[in-house]
C-alpha positions, 0 to 999 in steps of 0.5 A: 237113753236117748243119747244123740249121735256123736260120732260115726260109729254110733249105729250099725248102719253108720258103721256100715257106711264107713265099711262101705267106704273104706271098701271102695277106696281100698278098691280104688288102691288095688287098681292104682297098685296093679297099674304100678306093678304092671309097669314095674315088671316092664321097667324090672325094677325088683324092689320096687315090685316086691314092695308093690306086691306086698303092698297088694297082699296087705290090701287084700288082707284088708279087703278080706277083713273089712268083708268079714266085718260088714258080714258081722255088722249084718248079723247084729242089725239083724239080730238087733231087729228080732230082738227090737221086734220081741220086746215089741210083740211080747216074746218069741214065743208069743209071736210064733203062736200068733203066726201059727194062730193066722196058719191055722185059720187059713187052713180052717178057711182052705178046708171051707172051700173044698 
């Protein structure tokens, strides 16, 4: 079980890196893109803008869907610490009632001074 990483893709946070990545150079893309539609209104080349503006669309498309990747990618690092942190502490339920045991005994002390 203690496999060693062989390839990007191998923890959630390298997948995260790489999504980072992809982002900005998907970024940088939609900037090249609007400069180059910005000049083929100017010289009215219709092909070439209509392509240009597909080419924007599916970066966008892409864009939204490497958000919602990174989004998803949050959510199981958080959902693999609660659980790393439940079979290190027992259960869930055994670490809620040792929280509500610290609650409770800083009440108990709130109600001494008082």
């Amino acid at each position: 079980m203690g496999r060693s990483l062989e390839t990007p893709f191998d923890s959630i946070e390298n997948a995260q890196d790489y999504i980072r990545l992809l982002s900005e150079a998907i970024a940088e893309a939609k900037e090249d893109v609007q400069q180059d539609i910005a000049l083929a209104t100017k010289s009215k080349l219709e092909r070439r803008l209509q392509a240009l503006q597909l080419v924007n669309f599916k970066l966008e498309k892409l864009d939204t869907a490497l958000k919602s990747s990174s989004r998803t990618l949050n959510d199981l690092r958080t959902l693999r610490r609660l659980l790393l942190e439940e079979r290190g502490e027992g259960s869930l339920v055994g670490a809620a009632q040792e929280r509500a045991g610290r609650e409770s005994s800083s009440l108990r002390e709130f109600d001494t001074f008082e």
